[in-house]
C-alpha positions in Angstrom: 130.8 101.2 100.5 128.3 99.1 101.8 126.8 99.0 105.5 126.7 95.7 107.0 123.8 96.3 108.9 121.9 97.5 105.5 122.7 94.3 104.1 121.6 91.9 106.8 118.1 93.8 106.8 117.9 93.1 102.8 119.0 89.6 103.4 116.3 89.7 106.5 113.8 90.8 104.3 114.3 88.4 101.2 114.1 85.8 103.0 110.7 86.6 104.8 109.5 87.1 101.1 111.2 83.3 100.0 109.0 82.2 102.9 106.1 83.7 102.6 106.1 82.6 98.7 106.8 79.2 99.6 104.1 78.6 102.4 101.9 80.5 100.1 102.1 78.4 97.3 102.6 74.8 98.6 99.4 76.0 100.2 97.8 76.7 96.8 98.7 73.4 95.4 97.6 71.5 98.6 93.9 72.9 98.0 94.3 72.5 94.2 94.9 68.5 95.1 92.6 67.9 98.3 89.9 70.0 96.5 87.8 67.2 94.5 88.1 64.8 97.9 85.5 68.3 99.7 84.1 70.1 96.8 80.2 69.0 96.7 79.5 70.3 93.3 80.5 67.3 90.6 81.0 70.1 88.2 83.8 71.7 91.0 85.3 68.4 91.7 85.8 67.7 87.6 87.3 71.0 87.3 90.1 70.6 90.2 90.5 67.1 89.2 91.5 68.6 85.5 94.3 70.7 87.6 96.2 67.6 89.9 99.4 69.1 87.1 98.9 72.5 88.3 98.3 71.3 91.9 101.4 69.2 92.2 103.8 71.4 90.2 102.5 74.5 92.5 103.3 72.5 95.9 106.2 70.6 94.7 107.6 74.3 94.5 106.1 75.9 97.9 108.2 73.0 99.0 111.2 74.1 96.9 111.0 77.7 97.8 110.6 76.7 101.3 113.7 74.3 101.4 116.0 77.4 100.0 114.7 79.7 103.2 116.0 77.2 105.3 119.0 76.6 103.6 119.7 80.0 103.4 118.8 80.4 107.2 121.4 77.8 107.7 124.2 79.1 105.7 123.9 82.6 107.6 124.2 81.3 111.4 
């Protein structure tokens, strides 16, 4: 058998990790797109301009990973 309490911790603690990935991330991908609008070097700003793919598919999911904590945090109260 399983203790209750054990499980709620693990649930707890996943969660904190789906969180943590998902601001994580979406921040990644934010500073991958904004990055050519503050770099100074033209040689930066053509490098992170080459990776608006990388930058959008990194915060579309941060934003994805994020949406799941919550719905999970819903779905538990």
């Amino acid at each position: 058998m399983t203790n209750p309490a054990k499980q709620e911790a693990q649930a707890r603690k996943a969660d904190q990790e789906l969180l943590f990935k998902g601001i994580a991330i979406a921040l990644i991908g934010a500073v991958i797109l904004l990055g050519p609008y503050f770099a100074r070097s033209p040689a930066v700003q053509e490098l992170l301009t080459g990776g608006q793919v990388v930058g959008w598919f990194a915060l579309v999911l941060g934003i994805a990973f994020l949406g799941q904590y919550f719905l999970r945090r819903r779905a538990r109260r």
